[in-house]
C-alpha positions in Angstrom: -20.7 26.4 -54.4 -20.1 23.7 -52.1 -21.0 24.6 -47.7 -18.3 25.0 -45.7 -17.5 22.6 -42.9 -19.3 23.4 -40.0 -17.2 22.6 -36.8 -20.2 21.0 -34.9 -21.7 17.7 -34.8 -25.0 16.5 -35.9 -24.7 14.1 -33.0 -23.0 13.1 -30.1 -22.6 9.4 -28.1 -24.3 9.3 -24.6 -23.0 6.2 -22.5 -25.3 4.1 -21.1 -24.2 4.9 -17.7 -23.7 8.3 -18.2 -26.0 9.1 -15.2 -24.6 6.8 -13.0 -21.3 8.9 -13.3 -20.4 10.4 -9.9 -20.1 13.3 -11.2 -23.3 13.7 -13.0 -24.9 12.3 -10.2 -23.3 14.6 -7.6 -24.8 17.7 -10.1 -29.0 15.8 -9.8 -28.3 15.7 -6.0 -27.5 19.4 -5.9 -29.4 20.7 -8.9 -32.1 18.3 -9.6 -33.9 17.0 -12.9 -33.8 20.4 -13.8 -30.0 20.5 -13.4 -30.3 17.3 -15.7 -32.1 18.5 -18.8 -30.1 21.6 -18.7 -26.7 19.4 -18.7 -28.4 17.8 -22.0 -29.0 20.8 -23.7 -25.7 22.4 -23.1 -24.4 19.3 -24.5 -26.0 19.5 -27.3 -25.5 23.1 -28.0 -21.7 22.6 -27.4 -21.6 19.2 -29.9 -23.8 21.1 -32.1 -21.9 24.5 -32.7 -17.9 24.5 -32.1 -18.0 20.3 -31.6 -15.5 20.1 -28.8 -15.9 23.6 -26.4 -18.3 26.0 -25.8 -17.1 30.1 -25.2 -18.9 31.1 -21.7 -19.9 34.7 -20.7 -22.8 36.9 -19.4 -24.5 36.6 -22.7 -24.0 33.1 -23.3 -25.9 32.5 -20.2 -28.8 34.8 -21.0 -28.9 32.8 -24.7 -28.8 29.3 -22.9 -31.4 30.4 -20.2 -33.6 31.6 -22.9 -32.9 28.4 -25.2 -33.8 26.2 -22.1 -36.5 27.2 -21.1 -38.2 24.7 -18.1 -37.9 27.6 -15.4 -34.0 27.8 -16.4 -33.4 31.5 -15.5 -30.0 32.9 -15.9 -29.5 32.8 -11.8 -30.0 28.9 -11.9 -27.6 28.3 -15.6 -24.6 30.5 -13.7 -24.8 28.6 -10.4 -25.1 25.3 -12.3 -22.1 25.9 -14.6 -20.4 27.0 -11.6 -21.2 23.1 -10.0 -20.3 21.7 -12.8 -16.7 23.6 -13.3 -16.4 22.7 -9.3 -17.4 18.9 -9.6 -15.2 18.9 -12.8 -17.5 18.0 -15.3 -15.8 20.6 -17.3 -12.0 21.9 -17.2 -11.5 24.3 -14.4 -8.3 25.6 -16.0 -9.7 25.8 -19.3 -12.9 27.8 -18.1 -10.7 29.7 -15.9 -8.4 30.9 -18.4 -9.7 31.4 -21.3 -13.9 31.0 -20.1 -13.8 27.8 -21.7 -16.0 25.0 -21.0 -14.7 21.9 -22.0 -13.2 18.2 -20.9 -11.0 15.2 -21.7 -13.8 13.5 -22.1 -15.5 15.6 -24.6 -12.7 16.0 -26.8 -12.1 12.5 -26.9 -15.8 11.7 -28.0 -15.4 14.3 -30.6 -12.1 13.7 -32.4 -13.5 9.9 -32.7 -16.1 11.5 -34.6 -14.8 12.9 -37.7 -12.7 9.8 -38.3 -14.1 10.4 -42.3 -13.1 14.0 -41.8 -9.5 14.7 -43.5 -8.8 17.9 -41.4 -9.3 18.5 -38.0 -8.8 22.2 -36.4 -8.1 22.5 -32.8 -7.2 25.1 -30.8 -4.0 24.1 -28.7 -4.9 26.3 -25.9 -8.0 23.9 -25.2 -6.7 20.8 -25.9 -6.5 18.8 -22.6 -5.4 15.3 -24.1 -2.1 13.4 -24.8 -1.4 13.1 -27.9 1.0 10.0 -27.6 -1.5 8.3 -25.8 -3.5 6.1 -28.1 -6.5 5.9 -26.1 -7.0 9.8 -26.1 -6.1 10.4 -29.9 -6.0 7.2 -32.0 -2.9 7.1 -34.7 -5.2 7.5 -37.6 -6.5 10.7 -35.9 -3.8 12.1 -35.1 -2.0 12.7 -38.7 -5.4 14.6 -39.3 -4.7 17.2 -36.7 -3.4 20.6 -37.0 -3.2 23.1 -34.3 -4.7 26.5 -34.8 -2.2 29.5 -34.0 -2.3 32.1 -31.4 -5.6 33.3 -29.4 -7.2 36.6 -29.5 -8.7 37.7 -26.4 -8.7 34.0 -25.2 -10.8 32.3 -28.4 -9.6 31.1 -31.4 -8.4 33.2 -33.9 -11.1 32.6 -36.4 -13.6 34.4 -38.4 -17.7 34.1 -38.7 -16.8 31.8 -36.0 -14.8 29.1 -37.7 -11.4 28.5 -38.1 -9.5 31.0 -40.6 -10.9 29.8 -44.4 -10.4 30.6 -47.4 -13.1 29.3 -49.8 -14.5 27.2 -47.5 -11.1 25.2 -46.8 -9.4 25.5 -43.9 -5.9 27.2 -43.6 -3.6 24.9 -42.0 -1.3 27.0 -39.7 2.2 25.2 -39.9 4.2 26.9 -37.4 3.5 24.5 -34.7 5.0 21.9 -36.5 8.2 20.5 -38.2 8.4 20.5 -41.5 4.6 21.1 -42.0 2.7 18.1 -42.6 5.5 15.6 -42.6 7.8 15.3 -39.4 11.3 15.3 -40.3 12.6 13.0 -37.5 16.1 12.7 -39.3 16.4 16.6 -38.4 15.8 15.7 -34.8 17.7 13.1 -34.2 20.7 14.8 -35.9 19.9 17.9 -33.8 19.7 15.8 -30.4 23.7 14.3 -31.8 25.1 17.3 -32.7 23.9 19.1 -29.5 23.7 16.6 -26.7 27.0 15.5 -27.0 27.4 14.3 -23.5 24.4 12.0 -23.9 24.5 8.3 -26.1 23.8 8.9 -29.5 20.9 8.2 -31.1 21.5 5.6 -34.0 18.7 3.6 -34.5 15.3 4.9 -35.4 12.7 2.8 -34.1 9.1 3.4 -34.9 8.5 3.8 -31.1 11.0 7.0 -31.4 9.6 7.8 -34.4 6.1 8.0 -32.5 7.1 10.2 -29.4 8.8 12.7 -32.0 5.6 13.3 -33.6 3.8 13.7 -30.7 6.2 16.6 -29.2 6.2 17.8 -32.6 2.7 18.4 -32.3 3.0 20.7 -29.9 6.4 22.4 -30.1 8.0 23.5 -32.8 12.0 22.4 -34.0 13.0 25.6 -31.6 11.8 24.4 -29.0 13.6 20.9 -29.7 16.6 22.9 -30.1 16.3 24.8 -26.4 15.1 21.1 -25.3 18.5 19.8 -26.6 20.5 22.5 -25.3 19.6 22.7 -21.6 20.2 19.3 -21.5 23.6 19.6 -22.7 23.8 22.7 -19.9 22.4 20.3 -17.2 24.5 19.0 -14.6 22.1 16.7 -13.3 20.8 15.3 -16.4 24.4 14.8 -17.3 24.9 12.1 -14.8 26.6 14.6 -12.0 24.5 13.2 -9.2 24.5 10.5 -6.2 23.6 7.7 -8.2 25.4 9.1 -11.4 22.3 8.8 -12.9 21.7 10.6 -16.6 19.2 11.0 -18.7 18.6 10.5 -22.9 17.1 10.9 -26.0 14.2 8.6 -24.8 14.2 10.1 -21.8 13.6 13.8 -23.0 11.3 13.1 -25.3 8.8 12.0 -22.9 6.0 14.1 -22.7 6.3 15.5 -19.1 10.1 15.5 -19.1 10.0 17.3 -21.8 7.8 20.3 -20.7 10.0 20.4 -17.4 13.4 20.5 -19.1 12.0 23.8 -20.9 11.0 24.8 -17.6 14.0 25.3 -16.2 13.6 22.4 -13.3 16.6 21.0 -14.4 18.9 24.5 -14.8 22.0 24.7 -12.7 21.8 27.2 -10.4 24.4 29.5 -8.4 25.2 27.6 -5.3 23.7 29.4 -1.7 25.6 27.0 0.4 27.8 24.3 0.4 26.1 21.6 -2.1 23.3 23.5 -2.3 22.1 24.7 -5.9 19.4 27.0 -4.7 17.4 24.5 -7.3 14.4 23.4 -5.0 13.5 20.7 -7.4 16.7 20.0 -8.2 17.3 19.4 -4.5 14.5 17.2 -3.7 15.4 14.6 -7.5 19.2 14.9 -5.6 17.6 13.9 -2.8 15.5 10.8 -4.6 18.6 9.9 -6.6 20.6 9.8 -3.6 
């Protein structure tokens, strides 16, 4: 019976100027070569086991200070991971979340790693990089992806610590995505039409388009592209009912950050609390911009 596919690495690439890094360096001023060789090993502990993260709590500490060694007592392992959260070496809003340590940087070393792998499992919660940006996730990476579901006390939902498996293979969890595997940009576009009907039409279906749809789409799911399309239809603003008559589209919307603000509700129309005045403060101050 064949192993199962361990999420860790066997190894990890170190840059040649990896000390030289302001923040590594800042962490030996304050911490010292002992601050140093315990940076390696929790680098290799977090490569080694769960590949892109490492889980962080009272025990974890105890386990590392132990596995150290050098004089690493569980005093000098909190107050170092504590430098290294401050100096950003790892996510703050990861670790203070979820008591996550992780980074950018990290994840992008790791998913260039298991370019022979045909699944990769990440947990969406984690994941700090933009997937329509080719130098965070390559295109022939990303089709290889797939987003683990919900959390469960703030870690994955897995079992015997790896992703939910069923004879060793992993169980792809579909309901972030359209369609499954395959994006079904046809259904978006015709979705954007049939909703935005204030906005231009989408006709032609360029492979740039093509690209930010599957990048949303691994993220959100085809409701979320539907509440998208709808309060954009319900938007004044983005309807072209400002100074500059300005209005947004389907390119527009699918842009990573506009989209996540449209669902926000930045763009909502609001009761009015004066004359001209929405109640909207960032729809007041893009008014402002715009006018």
């Amino acid at each position: 019976m064949a192993r199962p596919m361990r999420d860790g690495v066997d190894y990890f690439p170190k840059d040649t100027d990896f000390y030289n890094d302001d923040k590594v360096r800042m962490l030996r001023s304050e911490f010292g070569i002992k601050g140093m060789y315990l940076l390696d090993y929790l680098l290799c502990d977090l490569y080694g086991k769960n590949g892109y993260y490492m889980n962080w709590n009272g025990d974890k500490c105890y386990l590392v200070s132990d596995g150290a060694g050098c004089g690493c007592d569980s005093k000098f392992v909190e107050e170092f991971i504590q430098g290294c959260v401050r100096r950003s070496f790892f996510d703050e809003g990861v670790f203070t979340k979820f008591g996550v340590l992780t980074s950018q940087g990290i994840q992008r070393r790791y998913i260039r790693m298991l370019n022979n792998r045909k699944n990769i499992i990440l947990n969406r919660e984690y994941f700090l990089l933009d997937v329509s940006n080719d130098n965070d996730v390559p295109g022939g990476v990303l089709e290889k992806i797939t987003f683990i579901g919900e959390t469960i006390n703030g870690n994955p939902d897995k079992s015997n610590g790896n992703p939910d498996k069923s004879n060793g293979n992993p169980i792809k969890k579909k309901e972030n995505k359209i369609k499954e595997n395959k994006t079904n940009y046809q259904e978006v576009f015709d979705l954007f039409n049939d909703t935005c009907v204030s906005f231009p039409r989408v006709t032609a279906f360029s492979d740039k388009r093509k690209q930010a749809i599957h990048a949303r789409a691994m993220m959100y799911s085809l409701e979320d592209f539907k509440r998208l399309f709808e309060k954009a239809e319900a938007s004044d603003f983005l309807k072209g009912k400002n100074k500059r008559s300005w209005r947004a589209d389907f390119d527009w919307l699918m842009c990573d950050s506009n989209f996540a603000k449209v669902l926000d509700g930045r763009y909502d129309n609001r009761g009015t609390t004066g004359k001209g005045d929405t109640g909207n403060v960032f729809l007041k101050m893009l008014q402002d911009e715009y006018g």
